[in-house]
C-alpha positions in Angstrom: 103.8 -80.8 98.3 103.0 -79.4 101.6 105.2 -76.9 101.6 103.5 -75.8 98.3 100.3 -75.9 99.6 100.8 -73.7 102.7 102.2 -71.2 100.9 99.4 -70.6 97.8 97.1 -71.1 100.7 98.5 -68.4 102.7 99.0 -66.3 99.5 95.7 -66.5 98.2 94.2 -65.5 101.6 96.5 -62.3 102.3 96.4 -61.1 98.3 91.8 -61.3 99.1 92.6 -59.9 102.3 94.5 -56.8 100.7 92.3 -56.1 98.1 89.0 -56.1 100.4 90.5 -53.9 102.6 91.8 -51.2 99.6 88.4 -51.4 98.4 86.8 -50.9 101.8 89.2 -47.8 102.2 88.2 -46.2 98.4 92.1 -46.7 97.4 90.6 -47.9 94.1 88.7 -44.8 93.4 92.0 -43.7 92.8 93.4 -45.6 90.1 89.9 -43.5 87.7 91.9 -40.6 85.8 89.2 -37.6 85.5 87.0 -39.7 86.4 86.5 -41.7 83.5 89.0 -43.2 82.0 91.4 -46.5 83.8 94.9 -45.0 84.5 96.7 -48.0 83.6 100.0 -47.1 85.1 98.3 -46.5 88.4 96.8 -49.6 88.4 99.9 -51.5 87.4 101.2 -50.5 90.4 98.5 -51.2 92.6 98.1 -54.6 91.1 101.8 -55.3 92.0 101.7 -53.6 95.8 99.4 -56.3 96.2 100.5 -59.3 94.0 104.1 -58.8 95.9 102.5 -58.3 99.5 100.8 -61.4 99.6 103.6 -63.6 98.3 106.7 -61.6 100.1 104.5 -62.5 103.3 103.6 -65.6 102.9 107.1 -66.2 102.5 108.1 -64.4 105.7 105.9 -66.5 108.0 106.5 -69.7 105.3 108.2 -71.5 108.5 106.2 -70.3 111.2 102.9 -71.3 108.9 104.4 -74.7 108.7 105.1 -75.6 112.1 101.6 -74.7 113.7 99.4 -76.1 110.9 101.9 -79.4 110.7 102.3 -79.4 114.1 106.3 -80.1 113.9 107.9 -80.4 116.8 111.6 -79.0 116.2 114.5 -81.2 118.0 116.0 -78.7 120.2 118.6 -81.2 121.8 118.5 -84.8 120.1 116.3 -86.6 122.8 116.8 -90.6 120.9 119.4 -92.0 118.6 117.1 -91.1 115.5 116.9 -87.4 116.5 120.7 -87.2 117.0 121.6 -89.1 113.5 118.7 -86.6 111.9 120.4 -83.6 112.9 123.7 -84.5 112.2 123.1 -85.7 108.9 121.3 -82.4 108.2 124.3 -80.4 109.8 126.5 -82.7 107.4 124.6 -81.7 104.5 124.3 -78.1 105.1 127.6 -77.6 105.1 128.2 -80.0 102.2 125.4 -77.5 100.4 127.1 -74.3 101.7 124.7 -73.4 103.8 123.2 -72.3 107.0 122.1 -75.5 109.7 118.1 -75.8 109.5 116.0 -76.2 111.9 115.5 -80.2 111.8 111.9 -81.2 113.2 109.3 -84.0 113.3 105.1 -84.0 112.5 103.3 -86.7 112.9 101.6 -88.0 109.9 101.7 -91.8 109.0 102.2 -91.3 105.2 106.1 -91.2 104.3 106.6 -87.2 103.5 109.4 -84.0 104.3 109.4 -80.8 103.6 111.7 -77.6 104.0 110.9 -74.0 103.8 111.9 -71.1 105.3 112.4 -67.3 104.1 115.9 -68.0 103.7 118.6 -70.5 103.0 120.8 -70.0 106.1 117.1 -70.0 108.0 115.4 -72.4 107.1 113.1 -75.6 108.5 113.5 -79.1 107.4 110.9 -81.2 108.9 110.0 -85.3 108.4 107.4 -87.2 109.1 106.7 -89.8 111.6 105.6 -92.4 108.6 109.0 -91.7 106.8 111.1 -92.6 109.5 109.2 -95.8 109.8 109.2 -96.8 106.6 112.3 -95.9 104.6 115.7 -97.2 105.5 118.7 -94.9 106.7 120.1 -94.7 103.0 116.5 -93.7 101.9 115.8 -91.0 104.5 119.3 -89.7 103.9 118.5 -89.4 100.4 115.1 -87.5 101.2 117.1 -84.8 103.4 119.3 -84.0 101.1 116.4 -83.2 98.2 115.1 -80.8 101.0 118.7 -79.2 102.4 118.9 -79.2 98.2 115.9 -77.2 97.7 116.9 -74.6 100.4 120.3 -74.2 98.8 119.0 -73.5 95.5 116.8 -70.6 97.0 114.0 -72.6 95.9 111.3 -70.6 98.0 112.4 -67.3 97.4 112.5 -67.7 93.7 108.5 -69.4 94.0 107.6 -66.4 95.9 108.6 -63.9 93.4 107.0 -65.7 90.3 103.8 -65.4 92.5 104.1 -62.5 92.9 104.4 -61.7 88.9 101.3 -64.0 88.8 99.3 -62.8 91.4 99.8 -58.9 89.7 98.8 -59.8 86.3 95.6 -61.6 87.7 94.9 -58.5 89.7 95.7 -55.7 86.7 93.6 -57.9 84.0 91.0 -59.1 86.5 90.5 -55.1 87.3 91.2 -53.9 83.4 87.8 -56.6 82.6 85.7 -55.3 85.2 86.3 -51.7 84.2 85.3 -52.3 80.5 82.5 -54.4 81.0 81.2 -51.4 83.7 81.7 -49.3 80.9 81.1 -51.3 77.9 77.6 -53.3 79.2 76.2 -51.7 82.0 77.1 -48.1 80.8 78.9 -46.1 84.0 80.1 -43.2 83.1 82.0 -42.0 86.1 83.0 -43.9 89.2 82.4 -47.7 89.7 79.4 -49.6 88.9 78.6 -52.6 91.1 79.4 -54.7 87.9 83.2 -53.6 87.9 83.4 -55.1 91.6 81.2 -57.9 91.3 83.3 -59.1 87.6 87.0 -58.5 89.1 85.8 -60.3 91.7 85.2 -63.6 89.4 87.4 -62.8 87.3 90.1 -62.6 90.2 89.3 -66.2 91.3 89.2 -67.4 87.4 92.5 -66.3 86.4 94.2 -67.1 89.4 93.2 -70.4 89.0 94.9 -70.4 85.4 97.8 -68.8 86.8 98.3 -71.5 89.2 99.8 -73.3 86.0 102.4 -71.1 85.5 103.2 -72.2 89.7 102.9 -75.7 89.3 105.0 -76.0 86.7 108.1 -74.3 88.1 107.5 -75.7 91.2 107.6 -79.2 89.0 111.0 -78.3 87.3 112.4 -77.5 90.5 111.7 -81.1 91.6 113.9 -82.5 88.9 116.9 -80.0 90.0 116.3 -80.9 93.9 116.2 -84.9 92.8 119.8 -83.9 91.4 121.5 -81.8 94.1 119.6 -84.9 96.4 121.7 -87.5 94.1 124.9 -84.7 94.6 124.8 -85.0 98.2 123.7 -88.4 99.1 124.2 -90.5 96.0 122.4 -91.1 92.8 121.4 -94.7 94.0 120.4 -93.8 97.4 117.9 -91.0 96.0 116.7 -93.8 93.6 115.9 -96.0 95.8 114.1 -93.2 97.8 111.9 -92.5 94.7 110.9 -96.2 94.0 110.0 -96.3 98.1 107.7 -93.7 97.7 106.3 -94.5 94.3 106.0 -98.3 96.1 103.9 -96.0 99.1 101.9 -93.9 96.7 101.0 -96.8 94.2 97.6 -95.5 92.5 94.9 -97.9 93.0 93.3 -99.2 89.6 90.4 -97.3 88.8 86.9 -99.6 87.3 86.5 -99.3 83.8 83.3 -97.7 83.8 85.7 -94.5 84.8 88.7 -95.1 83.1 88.0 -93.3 80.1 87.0 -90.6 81.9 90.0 -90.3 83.8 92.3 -89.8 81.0 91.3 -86.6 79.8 91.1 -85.8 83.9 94.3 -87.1 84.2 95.6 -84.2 81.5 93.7 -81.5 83.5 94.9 -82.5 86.9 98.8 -82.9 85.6 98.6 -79.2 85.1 98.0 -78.4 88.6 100.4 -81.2 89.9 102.9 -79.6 92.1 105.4 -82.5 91.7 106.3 -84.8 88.4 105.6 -88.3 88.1 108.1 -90.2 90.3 108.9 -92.7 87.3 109.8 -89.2 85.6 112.0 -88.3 88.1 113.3 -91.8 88.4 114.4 -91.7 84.5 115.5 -88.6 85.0 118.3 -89.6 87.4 119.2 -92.6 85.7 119.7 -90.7 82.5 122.4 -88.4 84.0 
């Protein structure tokens, strides 16, 4: 989940980052054909210059963003018996997953959690947490690494960073497509830019990138399913099950009162939508059915 949040964090700020400064620089003045009407094909690429820059470069610096804002401290040479057995398990699994050897590393946080990311799959980062080691077994943390190494060998990052990219240009053609016709439409410019077109793409922008956070969230869902399985490939379908059950047993959901429990049903709907994992009793059945 980390991972996913780093990156559409990072994405979001270098796609608003982009579009300020083209605006600041008049590049959009030039997507107006005679000065009236939208060039659509003009735009379409400008929407998709941007869309692709900010995902394409939050994947770039994907493993350096990770390591300053988790603070992971990468094992250079294995300084304990953990570190050692970490790396060569990794190593063993790489190869295993025909892959590239990760850099292996370590953040503190006391809530049982891992992560990989990385640009590439023969570069990548795989990095634990301090609460993991402490409270999952060998078997279990074995079976956690090898849903990571799994997600790196199935390209996993690459392929989110190009479906946000597709994302992140529709919002920016339609968000600028609704602020030209309601310039035109409502407020009645008839050459140039209004303040409305600026001041409606702009919340429009932030609307429908919400939305198309859905489209996200649910790929980045599916993948968890094929990570669990390339997880059970490499270390053992009962070894990755008993890894989900630990942290389903870590991230028991506390009962809610039930002056709020109906209430929290049709939140619950809403909120599924924008989960960036599945239920872990969903991946649980999931393996067993296989």
């Amino acid at each position: 989940m980390m991972r996913i949040v780093l990156f559409l964090g990072t994405n979001l700020a270098i796609v608003a980052l982009i579009s300020i400064t083209f605006r600041l620089l008049g590049i959009e003045g030039l997507l107006l054909e005679n000065g009236v009407d939208l060039n659509l094909n003009a735009l379409l690429v400008y929407s998709a210059v941007i869309g692709f820059s900010g995902s394409l470069i939050s994947l770039f610096i994907s493993k350096w963003m990770a390591k300053r804002s988790m603070g992971v401290k990468v094992i250079e040479t294995p300084a304990s018996e953990v570190e050692n057995w970490l790396v060569s398990t990794i190593q063993r699994q790489a190869q295993q997953a025909n892959i590239g050897m990760p850099e292996v590393g370590i953040f503190d946080h006391a809530s049982p959690n891992a992560f990989a990311t990385g640009w590439n799959k023969n570069s990548a980062l795989v990095a634990v947490s301090t609460g993991l080691l402490q409270q999952m077994n060998r078997d279990e943390v074995e079976a956690v690494l090898a849903h990571e190494v799994s997600h790196v060998a199935n390209g996993d990052m690459v392929t989110l960073s190009l479906i946000q990219g597709v994302v992140n240009t529709f919002v920016v053609f339609l968000s600028r497509v609704i602020g030209h016709t309601v310039d035109r439409l409502v407020f009645k410019t008839e050459r140039g830019y209004g303040p409305a077109f600026f001041i409606v793409s702009m919340i429009t922008e932030f609307v429908l990138g919400i939305l198309a956070m859905t489209i996200v969230m649910w790929f980045s869902r599916w993948r968890e399913f094929r990570a669990d399985s390339g997880g059970a490939d490499l270390a053992g379908r009962e070894k990755m099950i008993a890894a989900l059950r630990r942290l389903q047993q870590a991230h028991e959901p506390e009962s809610l009162p039930d002056e709020i429990a109906a209430f929290a049903i049709s939140a619950g709907k809403v909120q599924k939508l924008f989960a960036s994992h599945p239920p872990l009793e969903s991946r649980i059945a999931a393996l067993q059915s296989e």
